[in-house]
N, C-alpha and C positions, 0 to 999 in steps of 0.2 A: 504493500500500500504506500502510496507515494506521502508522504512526511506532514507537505501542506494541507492533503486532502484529512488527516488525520486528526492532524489541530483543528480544522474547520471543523469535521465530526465532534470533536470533545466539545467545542465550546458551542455547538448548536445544543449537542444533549446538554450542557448548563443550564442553556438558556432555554431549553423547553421543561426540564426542572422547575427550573425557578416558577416557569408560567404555572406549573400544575399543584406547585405550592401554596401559590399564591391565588389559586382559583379555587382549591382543596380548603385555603382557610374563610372563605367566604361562603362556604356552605359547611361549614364545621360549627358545632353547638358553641363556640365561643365568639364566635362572628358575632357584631353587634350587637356588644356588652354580655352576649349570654341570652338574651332575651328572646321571648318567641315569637316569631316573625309573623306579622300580623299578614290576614285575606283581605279581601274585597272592602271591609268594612274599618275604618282608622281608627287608633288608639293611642293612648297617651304611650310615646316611647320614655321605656326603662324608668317606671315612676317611682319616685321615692331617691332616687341615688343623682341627680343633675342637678338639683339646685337646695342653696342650704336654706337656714330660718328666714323667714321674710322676704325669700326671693321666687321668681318662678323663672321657667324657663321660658326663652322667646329667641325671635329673630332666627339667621340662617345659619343650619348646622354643616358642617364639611366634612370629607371623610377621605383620607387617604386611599392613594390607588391601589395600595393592598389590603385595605379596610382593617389598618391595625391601629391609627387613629382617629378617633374621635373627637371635633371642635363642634362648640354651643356657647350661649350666651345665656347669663343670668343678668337677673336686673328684678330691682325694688318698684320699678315706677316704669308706667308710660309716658309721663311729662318729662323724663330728662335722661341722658346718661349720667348722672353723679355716681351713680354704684354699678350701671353697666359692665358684666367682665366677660371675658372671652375665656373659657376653662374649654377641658380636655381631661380625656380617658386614652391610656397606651399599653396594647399589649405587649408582654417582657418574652414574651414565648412560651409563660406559663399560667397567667394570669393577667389580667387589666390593672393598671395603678391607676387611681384617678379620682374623684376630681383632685384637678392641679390648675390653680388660676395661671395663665397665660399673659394676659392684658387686663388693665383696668383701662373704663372708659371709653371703652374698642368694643363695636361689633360688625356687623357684615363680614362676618368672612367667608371668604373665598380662596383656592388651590391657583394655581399657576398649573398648564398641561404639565408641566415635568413632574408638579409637584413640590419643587424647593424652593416656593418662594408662598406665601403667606400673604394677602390683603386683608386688609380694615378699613373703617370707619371712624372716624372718631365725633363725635358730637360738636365737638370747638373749633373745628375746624370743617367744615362743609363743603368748602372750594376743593379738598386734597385728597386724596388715598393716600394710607401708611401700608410698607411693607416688611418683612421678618425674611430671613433667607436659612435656612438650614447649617446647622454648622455642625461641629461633630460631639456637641455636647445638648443639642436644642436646636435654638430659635437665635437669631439674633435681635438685638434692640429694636422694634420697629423706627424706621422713618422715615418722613415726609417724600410719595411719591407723585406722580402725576399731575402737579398745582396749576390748576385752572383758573381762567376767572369768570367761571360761572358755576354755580352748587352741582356737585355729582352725591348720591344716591346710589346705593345696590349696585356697585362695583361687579363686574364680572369678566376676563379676561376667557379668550377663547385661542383656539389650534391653529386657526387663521392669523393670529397677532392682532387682530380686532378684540377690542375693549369693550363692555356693554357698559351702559348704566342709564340711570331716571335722571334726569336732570331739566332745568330752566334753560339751559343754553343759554341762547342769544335773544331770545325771543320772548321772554317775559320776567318779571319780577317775582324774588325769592319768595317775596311774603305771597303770592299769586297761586295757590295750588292748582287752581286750572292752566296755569301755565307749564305745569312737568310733562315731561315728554321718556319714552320706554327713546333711548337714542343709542348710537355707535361712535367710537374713535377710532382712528385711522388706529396702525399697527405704531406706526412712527413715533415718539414719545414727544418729538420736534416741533411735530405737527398737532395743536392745540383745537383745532375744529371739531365741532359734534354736528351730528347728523339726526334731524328729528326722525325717526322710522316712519312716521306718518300713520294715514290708515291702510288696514284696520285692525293694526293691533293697540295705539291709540287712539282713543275715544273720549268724550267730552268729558271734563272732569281730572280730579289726578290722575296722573298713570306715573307709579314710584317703585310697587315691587315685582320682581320678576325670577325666572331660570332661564339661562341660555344653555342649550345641551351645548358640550363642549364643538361638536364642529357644526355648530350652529344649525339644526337639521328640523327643531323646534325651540319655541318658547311660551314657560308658563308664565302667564300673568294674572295679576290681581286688577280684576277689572269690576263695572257693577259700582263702582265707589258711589258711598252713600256721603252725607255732608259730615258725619261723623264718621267716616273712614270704615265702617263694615263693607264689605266684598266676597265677593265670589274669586274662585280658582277656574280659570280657560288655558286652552292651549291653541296654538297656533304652528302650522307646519311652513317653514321656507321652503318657495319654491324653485323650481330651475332657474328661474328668471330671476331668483333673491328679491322677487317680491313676497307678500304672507297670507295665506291661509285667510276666511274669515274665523273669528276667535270661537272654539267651541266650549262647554262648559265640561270640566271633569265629571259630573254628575253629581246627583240627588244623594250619595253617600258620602262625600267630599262637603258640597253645597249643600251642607243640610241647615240651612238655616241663616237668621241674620249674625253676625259676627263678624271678626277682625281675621284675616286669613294673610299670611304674609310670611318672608323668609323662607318659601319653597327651594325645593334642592332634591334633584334623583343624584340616589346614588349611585358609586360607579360604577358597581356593577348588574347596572339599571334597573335593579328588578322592583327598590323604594322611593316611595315621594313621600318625602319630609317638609311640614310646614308647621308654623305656628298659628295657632289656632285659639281665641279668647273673647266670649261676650264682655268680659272684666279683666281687670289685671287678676281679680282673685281667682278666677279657674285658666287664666293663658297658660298655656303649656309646648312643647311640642311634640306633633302626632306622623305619626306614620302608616303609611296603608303600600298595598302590592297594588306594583302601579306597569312592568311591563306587559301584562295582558290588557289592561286597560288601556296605555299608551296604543297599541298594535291594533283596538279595534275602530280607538281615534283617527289614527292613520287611516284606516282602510275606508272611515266615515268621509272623511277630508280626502279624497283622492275621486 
């Protein structure tokens, strides 16, 4: 056997290893805190163990490509981030360590496609996204990335090098919530322009929280906004043409009623949709339901 061909051989079976490892721990009973993986109908994910006295859980949770960690947000209040934190669960290879506060102050997060890089939000600053890069002990310091001068919202970085987020852009006043717009930034970090998406995935009213599947194939939104911000969960399919879908609603088990629905997020290995879900701060939590059969027959509705 010729030498090159050899080392090719080894380091493919590494690397198909690696994939069957890592595909074996996301269907393995410790996948996803341990918890059991909820059907058709949504439930509060892993209750009792995410957030501590006086807090609940809220906003968008993230989950690494090998689903060994787990990021969420806690917080005391809907009127501010003062106690806002970004915590996390990490499997050691034998167990989960967790919760471990990450950030105060910071939510939205969001993965970077590779993974090693970390976005946020932070409350005091509205015009910027902060980011965290991987180092060989954690996280680094988050800092001041992407500084606009117009408010971004629901930060989301896609495969494309396209950037999502909600935002005023150019075209209206912060205090204006019919002004936000679901928009896109070029890949360039040089380049400071936002792109309204238009319709009809914006619709009159706010349009602030959303999911971008990583190679932009859909998007869930928070649409329906009431003057008090209850809403419904839709999806929207990109078409060939990179124009969108009309928005259809997750359904009657999702959409069960009036409420606050926000910080959606499939995981990555598609099969959950996580979102925050709360008539009040006193019952906000977040919930998760089996969401790739229901995504597939959205699809085939929308087509």
């Amino acid at each position: 056997m010729n030498k090159t061909f050899f080392v090719f051989l080894v380091t493919l079976l590494g690397f198909s290893q690696g994939l069957i490892a890592q595909t074996s721990f996301w269907n393995s009973p410790d996948a996803y805190l341990g918890q059991t993986m909820p059907g058709d109908t949504p439930k509060i994910f892993a209750p009792g163990l995410l957030a501590g006295k006086g807090e609940f859980t809220a906003n968008r949770t993230a989950i690494s490509a090998d689903g060994k960690e787990i990021y969420y947000c806690t917080n005391t209040s809907w009127a501010n981030s003062q106690n806002l934190k970004v915590k996390y669960f990490k499997y050691d290879g034998k167990k989960w360590i967790g919760p471990v506060i990450l950030n105060e102050h910071m939510g939205q997060t969001s993965f970077s496609p590779d993974n090693n890089t970390l976005y946020f939000k932070r409350g005091d600053s509205a015009n910027m996204v902060f980011r965290s890069t991987r180092t060989n002990t954690g996280w680094s310091t988050p800092t001041s990335y992407n500084v606009r001068n117009y408010l971004i919202y629901d930060f989301m970085p896609t495969i494309s090098g396209n950037k999502y987020a909600a935002s005023n852009g150019t075209w209206g006043q912060p205090s204006d919530a019919n002004a936000w717009r679901f928009s896109v930034m070029p890949p360039s970090d040089a380049d400071t322009s936002i792109q309204d998406l238009g319709p009809p995935l914006n619709s009159p009213g706010f349009n602030g929280d959303f999911f971008i599947a990583m190679d932009e194939s859909y998007m869930i939104i928070s649409t329906k906004e009431t003057k008090d911000f209850e809403c419904e969960l839709y999806i929207s399919f990109r078409k060939k043409d990179k124009t969108w879908t009309n928005p259809q609603s997750l359904g009657p088990l999702i959409n069960d009623g009036l409420a606050h629905r926000y910080g959606q997020y499939v995981s990555p290995d598609g099969k959950y949709l996580f979102y925050t879900r709360g008539e009040s701060e006193k019952d906000c939590a977040v919930y998760w339901v089996r969401f790739d059969r229901l995504l597939n027959r959205l699809k085939q509705a929308s087509s």
